[in-house]
C-alpha positions as CSV (number, residue, x, y, z in Angstrom):
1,X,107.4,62.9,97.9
2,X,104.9,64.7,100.3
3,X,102.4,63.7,102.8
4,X,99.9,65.7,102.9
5,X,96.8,65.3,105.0
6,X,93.8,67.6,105.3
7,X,91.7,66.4,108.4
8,X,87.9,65.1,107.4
9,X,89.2,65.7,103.8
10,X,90.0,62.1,102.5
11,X,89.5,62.8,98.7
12,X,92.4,65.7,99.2
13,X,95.0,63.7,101.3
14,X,97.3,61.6,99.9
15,X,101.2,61.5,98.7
16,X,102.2,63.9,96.2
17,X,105.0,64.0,94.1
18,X,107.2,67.5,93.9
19,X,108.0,67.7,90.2
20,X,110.5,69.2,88.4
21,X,109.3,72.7,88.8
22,X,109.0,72.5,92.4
23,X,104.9,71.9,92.3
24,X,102.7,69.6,93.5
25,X,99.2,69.0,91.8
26,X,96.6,68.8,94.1
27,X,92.4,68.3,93.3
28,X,90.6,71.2,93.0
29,X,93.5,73.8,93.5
30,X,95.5,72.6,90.8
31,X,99.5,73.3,91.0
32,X,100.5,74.5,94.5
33,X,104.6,75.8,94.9
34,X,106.1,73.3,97.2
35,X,109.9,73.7,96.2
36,X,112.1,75.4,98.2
37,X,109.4,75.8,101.1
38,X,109.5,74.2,104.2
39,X,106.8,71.9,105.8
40,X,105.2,74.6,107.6
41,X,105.2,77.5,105.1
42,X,103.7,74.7,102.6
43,X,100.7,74.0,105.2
44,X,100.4,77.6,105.5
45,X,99.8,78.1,101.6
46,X,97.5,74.8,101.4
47,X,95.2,76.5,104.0
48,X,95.2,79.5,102.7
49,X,94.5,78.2,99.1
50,X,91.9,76.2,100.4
51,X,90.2,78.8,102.1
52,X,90.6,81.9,99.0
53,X,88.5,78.8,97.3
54,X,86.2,78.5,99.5
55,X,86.3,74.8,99.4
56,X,86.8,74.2,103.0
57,X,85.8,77.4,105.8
58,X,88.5,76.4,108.6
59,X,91.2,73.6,107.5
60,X,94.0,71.4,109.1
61,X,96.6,70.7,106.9
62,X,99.5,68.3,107.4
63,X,102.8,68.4,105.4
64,X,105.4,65.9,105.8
65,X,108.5,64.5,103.9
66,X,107.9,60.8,102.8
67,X,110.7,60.5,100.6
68,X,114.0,62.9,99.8
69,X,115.8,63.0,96.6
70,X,118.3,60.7,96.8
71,X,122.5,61.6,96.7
72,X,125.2,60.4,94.5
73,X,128.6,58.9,95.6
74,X,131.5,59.0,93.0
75,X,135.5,58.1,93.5
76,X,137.1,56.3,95.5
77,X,134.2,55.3,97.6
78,X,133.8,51.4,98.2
79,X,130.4,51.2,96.9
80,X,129.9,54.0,94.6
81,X,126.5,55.0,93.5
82,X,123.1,56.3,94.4
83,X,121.3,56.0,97.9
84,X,118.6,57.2,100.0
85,X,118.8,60.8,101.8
86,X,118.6,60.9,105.2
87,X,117.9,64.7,106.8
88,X,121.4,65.8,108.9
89,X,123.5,63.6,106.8
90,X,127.7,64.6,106.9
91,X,129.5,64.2,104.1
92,X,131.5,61.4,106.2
93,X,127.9,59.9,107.2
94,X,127.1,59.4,103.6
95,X,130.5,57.9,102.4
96,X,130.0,55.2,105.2
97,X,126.6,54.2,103.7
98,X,128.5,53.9,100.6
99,X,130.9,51.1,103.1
100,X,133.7,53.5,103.5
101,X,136.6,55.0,101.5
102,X,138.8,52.8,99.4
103,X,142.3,52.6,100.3
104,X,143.5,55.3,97.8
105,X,140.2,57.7,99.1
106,X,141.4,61.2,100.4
107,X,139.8,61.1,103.8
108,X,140.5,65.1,104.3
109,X,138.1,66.8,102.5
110,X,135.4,65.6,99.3
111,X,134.2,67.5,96.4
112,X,130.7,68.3,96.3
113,X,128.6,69.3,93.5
114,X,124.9,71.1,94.2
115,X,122.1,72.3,91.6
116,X,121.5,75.4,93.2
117,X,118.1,75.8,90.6
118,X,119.8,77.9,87.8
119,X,123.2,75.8,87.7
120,X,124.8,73.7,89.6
121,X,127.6,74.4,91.9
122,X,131.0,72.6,92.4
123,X,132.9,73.1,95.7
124,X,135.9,71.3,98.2
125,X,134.3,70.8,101.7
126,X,135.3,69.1,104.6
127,X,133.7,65.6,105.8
128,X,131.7,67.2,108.3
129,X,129.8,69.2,105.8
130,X,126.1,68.6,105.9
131,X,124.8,67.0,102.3
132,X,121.5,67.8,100.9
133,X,119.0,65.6,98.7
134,X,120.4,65.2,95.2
135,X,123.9,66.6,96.2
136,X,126.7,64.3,94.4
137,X,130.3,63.6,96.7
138,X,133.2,62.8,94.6
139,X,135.5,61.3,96.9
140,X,138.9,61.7,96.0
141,X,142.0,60.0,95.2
142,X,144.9,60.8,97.9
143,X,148.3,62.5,97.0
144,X,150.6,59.4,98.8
């Protein structure tokens, strides 16, 4: 979910949702690619948009991240499920929101699984990997 404000342009700002294709749908421009962009490069293609339109001559656009895609906690996690992502998240950071490892929970490494956009990717990594929205962390039974 995106904030997106356009100064003096009420009608135009608002929250939009980034759907499956990576688009938002905004008035009068239709879909705009949001996926895979980052907050400035977005307001950069907003303005330009706006102005190839010639809806507004000089505008101030505003992009920022209301809500990430969630991640996914599996295994041997106390509390395994789904919770909220939280920008420079570790792979041990998220695990303690899930209230920690179990006792049988391998606290060496986790699995993580990724949907790179064509597929998604499964991969060992170490607790102080860095998790990104919609990742899912299999925490894994120890060897005793």
């Amino acid at each position: 979910m995106l904030n997106i404000r356009i100064f003096d342009q009420t009608q135009l700002s608002g929250s939009y949702l980034v759907d499956d294709s990576g688009c938002i749908n905004m008035p009068l421009l239709g879909p705009v690619q949001a996926g895979g962009q980052g907050t400035d490069t977005l307001e950069a293609a907003i303005t330009s948009a706006l102005q190839k339109a010639g809806l507004i001559l000089h505008p101030a656009v505003a992009v920022e991240v209301s809500t990430y895609r969630p991640f996914y906690i599996l295994g041997e996690a106390t509390t395994p499920g789904q919770y909220p992502f939280r920008p420079g998240m570790t792979a041990l950071t998220a695990i303690s929101i899930a209230q920690g490892f179990t006792y049988r929970g391998c606290q060496d490494y986790v699995g993580v699984t990724r949907d790179t956009g064509s597929n998604a990717v499964q991969y060992r990594a170490p607790t102080s990997a860095l998790v990104q929205p919609g990742d899912v962390i299999t925490v894994f039974e120890r060897r005793f």
